[in-house]
ZALODO-869940 format. One record per residue (C-alpha): residue in one letter; x, y, z. Coordinates in steps of 0.02 Angstrom, whole numbers, plus 50000, padded with zeros to 5 digits. Each point is the difference from the previous one (the first is absolute). Example, Ala and Ser with C-alpha at 12.3 -4.5 7.8 and 13.67 -1.06 7.14 Angstrom:
BEGIN
<res A X 50615 Y 49775 Z 50390>
<res S X 50069 Y 50172 Z 49967>
// end
This chain:
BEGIN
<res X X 49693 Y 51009 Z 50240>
<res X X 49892 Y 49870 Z 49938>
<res X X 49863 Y 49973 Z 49873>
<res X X 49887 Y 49889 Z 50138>
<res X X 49956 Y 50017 Z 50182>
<res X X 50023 Y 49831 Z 50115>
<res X X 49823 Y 49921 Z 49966>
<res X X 49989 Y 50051 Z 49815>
<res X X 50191 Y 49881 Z 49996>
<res X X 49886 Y 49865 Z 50088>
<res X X 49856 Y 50011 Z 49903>
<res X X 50108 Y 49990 Z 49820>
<res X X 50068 Y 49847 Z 49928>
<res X X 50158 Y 49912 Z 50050>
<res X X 50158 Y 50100 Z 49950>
<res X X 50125 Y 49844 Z 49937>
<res X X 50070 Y 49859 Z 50108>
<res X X 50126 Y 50019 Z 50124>
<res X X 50135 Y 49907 Z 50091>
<res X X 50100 Y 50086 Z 50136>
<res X X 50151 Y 49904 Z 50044>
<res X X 50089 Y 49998 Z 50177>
<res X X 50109 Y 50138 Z 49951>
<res X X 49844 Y 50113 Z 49944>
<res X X 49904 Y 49946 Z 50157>
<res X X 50142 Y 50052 Z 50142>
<res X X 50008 Y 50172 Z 49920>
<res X X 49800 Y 50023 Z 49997>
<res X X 50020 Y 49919 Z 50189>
<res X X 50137 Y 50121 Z 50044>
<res X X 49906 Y 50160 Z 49940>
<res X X 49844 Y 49940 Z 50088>
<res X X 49907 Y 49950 Z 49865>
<res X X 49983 Y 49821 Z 49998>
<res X X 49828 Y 49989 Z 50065>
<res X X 49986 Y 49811 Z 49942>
<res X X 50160 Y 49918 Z 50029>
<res X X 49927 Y 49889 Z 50140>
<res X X 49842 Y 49981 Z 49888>
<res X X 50032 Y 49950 Z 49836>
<res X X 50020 Y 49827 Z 49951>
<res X X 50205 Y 49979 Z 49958>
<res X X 50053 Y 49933 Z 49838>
<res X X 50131 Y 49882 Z 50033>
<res X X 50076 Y 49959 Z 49841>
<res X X 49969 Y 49955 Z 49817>
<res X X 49915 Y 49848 Z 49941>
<res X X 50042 Y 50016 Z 49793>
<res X X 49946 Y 49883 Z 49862>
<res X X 50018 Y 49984 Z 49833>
<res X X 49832 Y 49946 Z 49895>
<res X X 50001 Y 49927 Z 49853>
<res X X 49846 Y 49911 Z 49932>
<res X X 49924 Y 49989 Z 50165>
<res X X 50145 Y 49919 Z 50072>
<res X X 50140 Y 50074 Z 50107>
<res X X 50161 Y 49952 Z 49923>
<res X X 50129 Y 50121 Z 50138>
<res X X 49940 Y 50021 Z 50161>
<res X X 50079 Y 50070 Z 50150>
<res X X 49982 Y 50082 Z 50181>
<res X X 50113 Y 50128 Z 50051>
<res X X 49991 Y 50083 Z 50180>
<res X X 50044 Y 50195 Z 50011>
<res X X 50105 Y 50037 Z 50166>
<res X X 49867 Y 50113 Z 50084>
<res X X 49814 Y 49991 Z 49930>
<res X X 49922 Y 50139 Z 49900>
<res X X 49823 Y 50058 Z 50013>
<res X X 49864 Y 50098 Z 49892>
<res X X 49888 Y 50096 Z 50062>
<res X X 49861 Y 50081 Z 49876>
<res X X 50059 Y 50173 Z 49928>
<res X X 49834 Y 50082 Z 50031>
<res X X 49997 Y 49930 Z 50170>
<res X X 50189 Y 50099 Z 50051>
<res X X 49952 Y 50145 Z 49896>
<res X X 49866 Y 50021 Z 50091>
<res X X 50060 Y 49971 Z 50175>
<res X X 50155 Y 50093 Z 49965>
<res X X 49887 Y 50165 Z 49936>
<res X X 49912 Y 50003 Z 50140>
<res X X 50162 Y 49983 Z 50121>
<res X X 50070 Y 50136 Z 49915>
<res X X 49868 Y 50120 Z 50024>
<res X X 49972 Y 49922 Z 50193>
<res X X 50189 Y 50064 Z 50022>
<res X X 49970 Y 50175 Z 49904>
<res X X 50048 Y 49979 Z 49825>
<res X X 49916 Y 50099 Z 49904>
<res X X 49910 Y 49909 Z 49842>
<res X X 49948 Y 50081 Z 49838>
<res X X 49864 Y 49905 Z 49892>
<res X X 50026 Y 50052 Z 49835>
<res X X 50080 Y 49954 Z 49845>
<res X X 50058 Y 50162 Z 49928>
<res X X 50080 Y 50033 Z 49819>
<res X X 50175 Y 50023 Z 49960>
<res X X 49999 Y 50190 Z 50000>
<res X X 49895 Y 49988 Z 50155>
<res X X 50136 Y 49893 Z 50084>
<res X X 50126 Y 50106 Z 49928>
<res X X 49928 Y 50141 Z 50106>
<res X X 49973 Y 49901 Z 50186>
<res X X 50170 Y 49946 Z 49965>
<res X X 50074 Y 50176 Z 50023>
<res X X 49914 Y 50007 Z 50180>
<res X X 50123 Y 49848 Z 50056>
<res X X 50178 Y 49977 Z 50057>
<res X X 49961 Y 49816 Z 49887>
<res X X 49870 Y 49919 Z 49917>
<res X X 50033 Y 49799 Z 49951>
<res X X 49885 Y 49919 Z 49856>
<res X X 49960 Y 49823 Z 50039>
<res X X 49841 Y 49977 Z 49884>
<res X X 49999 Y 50095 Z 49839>
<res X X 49886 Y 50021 Z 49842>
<res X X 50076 Y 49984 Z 49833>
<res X X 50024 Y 50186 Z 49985>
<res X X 50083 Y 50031 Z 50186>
<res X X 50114 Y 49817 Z 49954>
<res X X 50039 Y 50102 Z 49843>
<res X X 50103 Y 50106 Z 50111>
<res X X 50107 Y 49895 Z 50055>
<res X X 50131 Y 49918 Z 49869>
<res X X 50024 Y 49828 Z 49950>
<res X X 50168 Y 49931 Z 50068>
<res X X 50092 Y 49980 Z 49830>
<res X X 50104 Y 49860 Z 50098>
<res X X 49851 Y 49882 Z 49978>
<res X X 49909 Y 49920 Z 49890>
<res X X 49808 Y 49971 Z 50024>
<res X X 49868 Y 49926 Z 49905>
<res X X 49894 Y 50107 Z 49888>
<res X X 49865 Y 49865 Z 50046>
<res X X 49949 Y 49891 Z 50167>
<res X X 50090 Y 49838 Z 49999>
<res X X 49839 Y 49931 Z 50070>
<res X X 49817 Y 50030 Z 50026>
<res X X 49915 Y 49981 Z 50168>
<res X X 49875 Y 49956 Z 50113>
<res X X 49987 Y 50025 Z 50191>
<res X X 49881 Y 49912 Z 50115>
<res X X 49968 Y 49997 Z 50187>
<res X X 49911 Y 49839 Z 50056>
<res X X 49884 Y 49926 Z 50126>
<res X X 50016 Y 49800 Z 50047>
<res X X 50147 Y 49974 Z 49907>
<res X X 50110 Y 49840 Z 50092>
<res X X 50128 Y 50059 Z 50084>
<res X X 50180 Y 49927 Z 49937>
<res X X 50047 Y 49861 Z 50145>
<res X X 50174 Y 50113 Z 50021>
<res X X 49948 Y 50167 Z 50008>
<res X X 50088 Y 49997 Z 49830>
<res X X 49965 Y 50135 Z 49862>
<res X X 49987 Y 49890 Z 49817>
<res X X 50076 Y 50064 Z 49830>
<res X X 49952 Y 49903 Z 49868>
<res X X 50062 Y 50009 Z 49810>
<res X X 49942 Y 49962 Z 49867>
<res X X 50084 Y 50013 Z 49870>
<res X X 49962 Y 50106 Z 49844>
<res X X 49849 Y 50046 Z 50101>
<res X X 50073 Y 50103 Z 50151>
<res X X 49970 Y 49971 Z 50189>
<res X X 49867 Y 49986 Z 50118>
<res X X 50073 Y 50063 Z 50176>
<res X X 49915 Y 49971 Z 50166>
<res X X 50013 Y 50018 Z 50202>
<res X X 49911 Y 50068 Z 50144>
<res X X 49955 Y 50161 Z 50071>
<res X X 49896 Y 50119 Z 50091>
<res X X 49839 Y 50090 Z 49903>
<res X X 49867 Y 50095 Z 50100>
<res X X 49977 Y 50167 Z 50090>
<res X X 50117 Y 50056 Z 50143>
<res X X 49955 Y 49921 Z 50149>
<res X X 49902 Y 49862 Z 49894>
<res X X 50128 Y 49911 Z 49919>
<res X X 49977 Y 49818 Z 49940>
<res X X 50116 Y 49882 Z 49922>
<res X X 49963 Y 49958 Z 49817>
<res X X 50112 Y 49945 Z 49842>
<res X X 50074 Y 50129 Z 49877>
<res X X 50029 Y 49942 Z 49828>
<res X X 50103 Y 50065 Z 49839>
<res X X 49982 Y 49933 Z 49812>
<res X X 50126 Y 50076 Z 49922>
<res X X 49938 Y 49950 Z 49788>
<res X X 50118 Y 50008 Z 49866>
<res X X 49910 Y 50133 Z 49885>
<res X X 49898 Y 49877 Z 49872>
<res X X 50027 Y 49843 Z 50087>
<res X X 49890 Y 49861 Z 50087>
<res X X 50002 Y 50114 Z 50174>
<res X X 49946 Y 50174 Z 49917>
<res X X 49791 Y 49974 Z 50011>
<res X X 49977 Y 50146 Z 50161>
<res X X 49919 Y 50149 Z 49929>
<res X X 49982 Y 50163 Z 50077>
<res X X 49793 Y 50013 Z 49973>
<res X X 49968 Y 49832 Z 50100>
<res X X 49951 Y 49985 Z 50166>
<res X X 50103 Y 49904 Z 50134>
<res X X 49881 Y 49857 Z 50006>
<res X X 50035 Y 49979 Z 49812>
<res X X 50182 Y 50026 Z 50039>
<res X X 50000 Y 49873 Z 50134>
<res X X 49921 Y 49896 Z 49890>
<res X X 50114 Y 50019 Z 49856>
<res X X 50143 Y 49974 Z 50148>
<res X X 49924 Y 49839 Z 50032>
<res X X 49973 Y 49911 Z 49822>
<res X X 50197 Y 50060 Z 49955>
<res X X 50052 Y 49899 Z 50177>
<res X X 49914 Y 49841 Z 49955>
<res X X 50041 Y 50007 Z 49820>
<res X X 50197 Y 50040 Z 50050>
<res X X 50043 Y 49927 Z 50152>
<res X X 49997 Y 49824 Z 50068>
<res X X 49837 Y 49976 Z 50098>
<res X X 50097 Y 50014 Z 50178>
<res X X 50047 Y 50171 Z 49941>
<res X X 49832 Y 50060 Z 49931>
<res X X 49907 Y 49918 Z 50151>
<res X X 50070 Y 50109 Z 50138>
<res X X 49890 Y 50158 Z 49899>
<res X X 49849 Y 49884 Z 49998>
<res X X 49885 Y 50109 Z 50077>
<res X X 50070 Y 50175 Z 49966>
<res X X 49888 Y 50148 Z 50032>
<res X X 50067 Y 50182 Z 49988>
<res X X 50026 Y 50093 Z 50167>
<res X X 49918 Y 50135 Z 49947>
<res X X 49904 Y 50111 Z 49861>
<res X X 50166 Y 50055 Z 49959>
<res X X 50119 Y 49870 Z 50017>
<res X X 50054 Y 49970 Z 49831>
<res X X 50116 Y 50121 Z 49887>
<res X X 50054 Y 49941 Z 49806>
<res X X 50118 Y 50121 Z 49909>
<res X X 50176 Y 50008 Z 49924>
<res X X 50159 Y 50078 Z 50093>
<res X X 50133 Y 50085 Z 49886>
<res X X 50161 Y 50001 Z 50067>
<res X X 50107 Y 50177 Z 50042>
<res X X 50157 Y 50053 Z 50041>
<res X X 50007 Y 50175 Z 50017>
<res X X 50120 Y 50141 Z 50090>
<res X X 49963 Y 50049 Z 50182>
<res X X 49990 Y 50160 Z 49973>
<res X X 49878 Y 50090 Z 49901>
<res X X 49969 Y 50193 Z 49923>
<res X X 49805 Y 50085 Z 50020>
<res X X 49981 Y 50113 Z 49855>
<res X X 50043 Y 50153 Z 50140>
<res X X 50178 Y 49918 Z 50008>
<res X X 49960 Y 49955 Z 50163>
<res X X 50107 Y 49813 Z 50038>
<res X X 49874 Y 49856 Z 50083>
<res X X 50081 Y 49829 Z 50097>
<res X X 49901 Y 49854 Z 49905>
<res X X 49990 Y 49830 Z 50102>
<res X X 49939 Y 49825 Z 49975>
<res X X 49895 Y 49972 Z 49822>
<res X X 50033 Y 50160 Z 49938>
<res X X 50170 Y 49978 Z 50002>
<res X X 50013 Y 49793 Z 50007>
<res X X 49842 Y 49926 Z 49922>
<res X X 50008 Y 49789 Z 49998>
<res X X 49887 Y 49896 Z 49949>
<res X X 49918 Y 49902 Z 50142>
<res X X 50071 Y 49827 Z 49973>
<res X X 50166 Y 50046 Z 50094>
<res X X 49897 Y 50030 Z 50168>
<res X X 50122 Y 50151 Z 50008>
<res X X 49895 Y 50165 Z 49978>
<res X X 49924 Y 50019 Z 50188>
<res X X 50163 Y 49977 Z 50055>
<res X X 50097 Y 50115 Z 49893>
<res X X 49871 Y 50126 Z 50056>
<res X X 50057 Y 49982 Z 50191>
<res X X 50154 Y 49990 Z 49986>
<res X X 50003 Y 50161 Z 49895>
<res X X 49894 Y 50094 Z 50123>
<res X X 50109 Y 49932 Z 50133>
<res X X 50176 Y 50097 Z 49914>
<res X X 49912 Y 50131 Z 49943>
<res X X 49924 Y 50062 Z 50198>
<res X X 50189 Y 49944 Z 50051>
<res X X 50076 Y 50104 Z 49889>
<res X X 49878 Y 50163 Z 50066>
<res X X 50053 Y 49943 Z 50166>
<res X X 50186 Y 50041 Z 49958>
<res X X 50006 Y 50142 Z 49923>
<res X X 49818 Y 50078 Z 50091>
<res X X 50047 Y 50182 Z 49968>
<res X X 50016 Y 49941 Z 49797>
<res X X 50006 Y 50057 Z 49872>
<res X X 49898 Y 49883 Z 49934>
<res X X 50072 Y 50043 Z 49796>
<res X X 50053 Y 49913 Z 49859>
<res X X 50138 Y 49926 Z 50065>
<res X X 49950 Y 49943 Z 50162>
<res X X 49883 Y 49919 Z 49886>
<res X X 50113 Y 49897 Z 49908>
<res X X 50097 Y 49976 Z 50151>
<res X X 49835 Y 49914 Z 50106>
<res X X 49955 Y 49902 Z 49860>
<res X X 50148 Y 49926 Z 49960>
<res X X 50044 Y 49858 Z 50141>
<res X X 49801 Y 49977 Z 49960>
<res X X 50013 Y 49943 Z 49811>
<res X X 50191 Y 49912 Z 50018>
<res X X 49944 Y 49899 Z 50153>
<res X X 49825 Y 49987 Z 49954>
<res X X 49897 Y 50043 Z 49867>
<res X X 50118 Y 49942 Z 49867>
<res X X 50041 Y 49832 Z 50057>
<res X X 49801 Y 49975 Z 50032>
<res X X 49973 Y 50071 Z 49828>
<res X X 50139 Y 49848 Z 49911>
<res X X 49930 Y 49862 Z 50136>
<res X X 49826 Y 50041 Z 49924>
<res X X 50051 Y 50015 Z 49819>
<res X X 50113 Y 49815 Z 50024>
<res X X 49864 Y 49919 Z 50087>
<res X X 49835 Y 49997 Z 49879>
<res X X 50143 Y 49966 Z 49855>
<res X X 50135 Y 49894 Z 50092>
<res X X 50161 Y 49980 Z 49896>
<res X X 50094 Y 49841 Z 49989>
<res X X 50087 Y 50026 Z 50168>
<res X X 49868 Y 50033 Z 50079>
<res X X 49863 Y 49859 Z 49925>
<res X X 50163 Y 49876 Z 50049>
<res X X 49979 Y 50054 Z 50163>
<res X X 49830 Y 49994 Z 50022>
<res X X 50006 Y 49820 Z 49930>
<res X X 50147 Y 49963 Z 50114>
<res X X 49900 Y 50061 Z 50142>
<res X X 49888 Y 49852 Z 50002>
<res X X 50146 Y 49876 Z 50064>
<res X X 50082 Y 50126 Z 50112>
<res X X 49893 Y 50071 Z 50155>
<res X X 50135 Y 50122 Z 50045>
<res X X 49986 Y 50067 Z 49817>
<res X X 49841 Y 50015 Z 49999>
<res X X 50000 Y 50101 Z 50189>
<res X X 50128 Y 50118 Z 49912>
<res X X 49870 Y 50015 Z 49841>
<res X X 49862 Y 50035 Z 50095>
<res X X 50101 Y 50131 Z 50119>
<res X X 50046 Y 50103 Z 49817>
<res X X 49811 Y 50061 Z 50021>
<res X X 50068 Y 50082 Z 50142>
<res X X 50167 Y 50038 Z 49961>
<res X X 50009 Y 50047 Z 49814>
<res X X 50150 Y 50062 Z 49982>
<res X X 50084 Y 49834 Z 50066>
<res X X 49957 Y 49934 Z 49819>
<res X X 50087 Y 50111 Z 49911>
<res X X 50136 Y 49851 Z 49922>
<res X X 49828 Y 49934 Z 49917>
<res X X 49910 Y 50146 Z 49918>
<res X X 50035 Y 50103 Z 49842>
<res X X 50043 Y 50184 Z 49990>
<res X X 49867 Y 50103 Z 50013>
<res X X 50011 Y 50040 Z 49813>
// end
């Protein structure tokens, strides 16, 4: 069930960015999903700078062990809708209430919430073993571009600056199914208040591009800036601004009936973008969750083979992409030391840039989640 058909997902805005590292791709390969693999353009690595006054004062290139890739979320929604009918699923366009989910859910051996309004997240409770923000860390933009220059190494580019927040860029695939084309996805990820914070959500996404444009040249050193030179939006709705607030919540929520529901991905594990971890924390919980049905196919599909599917999920996953994200936009002093040590040691920086696709690996450097 779903509140829009294939072509109403295509004809809608862009949905976030995405990165789907190697891990992420194999399993989408494996379950014969990964319709682009051989398509989209591979992200090799990292290219991060550190801008201050229009000058980059730590810069590095660090090369992940298998490239990622990003394909647009309205393109795979799409494509994967339609393959799911093809192969007899059958899909429900609605987007029914509470107490009208409540009811379908009493038809069904289970019934797993992976997109929730307030009132349906409501049913699930916050994890009292973290602490999130009452308020987004940061405020953002997200653009899909035409005739941006392509980075020399195939490199995706983080670039701080600081008090300000980030401006994160790579390539990917935009377009219908069957039509794809190659263009540039880019995040600006504002402190609330500061120098980056100008998107609103009543311009259009030649004013955004715009807006993208003057903040590059008045930022970034003019080989930066230049490469977005002639920037055009992909499309009528290639542009998104908004705010993401963070959640940590139990995997298992209650429908007023009683009734027990699996939650997955955001509704459970909601990160801000910066991290490049939500697309991936969505497939790999899919992934457990259908291997888990697969092992016990007779069920019962209750409470606690809820808790018990979920688990390896949020240990293995989830959390660790949750802290990664968290220690990232606000590095502490282990972790700015290494990102400043990075810039005289290659290997260092390889092993930075592979984090991204191994979060937990940096556990030594991050906080706790509270």
């Amino acid at each position: 069930m779903t509140d829009r058909d294939a072509e109403a997902v295509l004809a809608g805005t862009v949905t976030s960015t995405q990165v789907k590292f190697s891990a992420t791709l194999d399993l989408e390969s494996d379950a014969g999903l990964g319709f682009w693999r051989s398509t989209a353009p591979n992200i090799e690595g990292i290219r991060l700078s550190m801008v201050v006054d229009r000058t980059v004062v730590v810069g590095w290139s660090g090369r992940l062990t298998r490239p990622a890739q990003s394909v647009d979320q309205r393109t795979v929604f799409a494509r994967w809708l339609t393959e799911f009918s093809a192969n007899g699923g059958d899909l429900l366009i609605a987007d029914p209430s509470v107490a009208e989910l409540d009811r379908r859910a009493a038809d069904y051996d289970l019934t797993v919430v992976t997109r929730a309004s307030r009132e349906l997240a409501a049913c699930f409770e916050a994890d009292p073993l973290w602490t999130v923000p009452a308020e987004p860390s940061r405020r953002l933009a997200v653009l899909y571009l035409d005739a941006v220059q392509p980075d020399p190494d195939n490199l995706g580019t983080y670039i701080s600056l600081p008090e300000h927040g980030e401006v994160i860029s790579y390539p990917g695939l935009t377009g219908r199914p069957g039509q794809e084309r190659r263009c540039e996805m880019v995040l600006f990820e504002a402190r609330p208040g500061g120098a980056l914070d100008v998107f609103t959500s009543h311009s259009t996404p030649t004013e955004r591009v715009r807006q993208a444009k003057e903040l590059l040249n008045h930022h970034l050193p003019a080989e930066l800036a230049d490469r977005y030179r002639d920037a055009e939006p992909t499309d009528a709705g290639a542009t998104l601004v908004g705010a993401v607030i963070p959640a940590m919540r139990k995997p298992v929520g209650t429908l007023p009936s009683g009734t027990p529901v699996l939650g997955g991905g955001d509704v459970v594990c909601r990160m801000d973008p910066g991290g490049a971890q939500g697309a991936n924390n969505a497939v790999q919980c899919a992934i457990r969750y259908s291997e888990g049905i697969l092992h016990y196919p007779g069920g019962p599909y209750d409470r606690a083979w809820m808790e018990w599917v979920a688990a390896p999920w949020l240990t293995g996953v989830a959390h660790p992409a949750a802290l990664w994200t968290t220690t990232v936009l606000d590095p502490p002093p282990a972790m700015q030391e290494l990102m400043l040590a990075a810039q005289h040691d290659p290997a260092l920086a390889d092993a930075f840039a592979d984090t991204f696709a191994r979060p937990a690996s940096m556990a030594r450097f991050a906080g706790s989640p509270s």
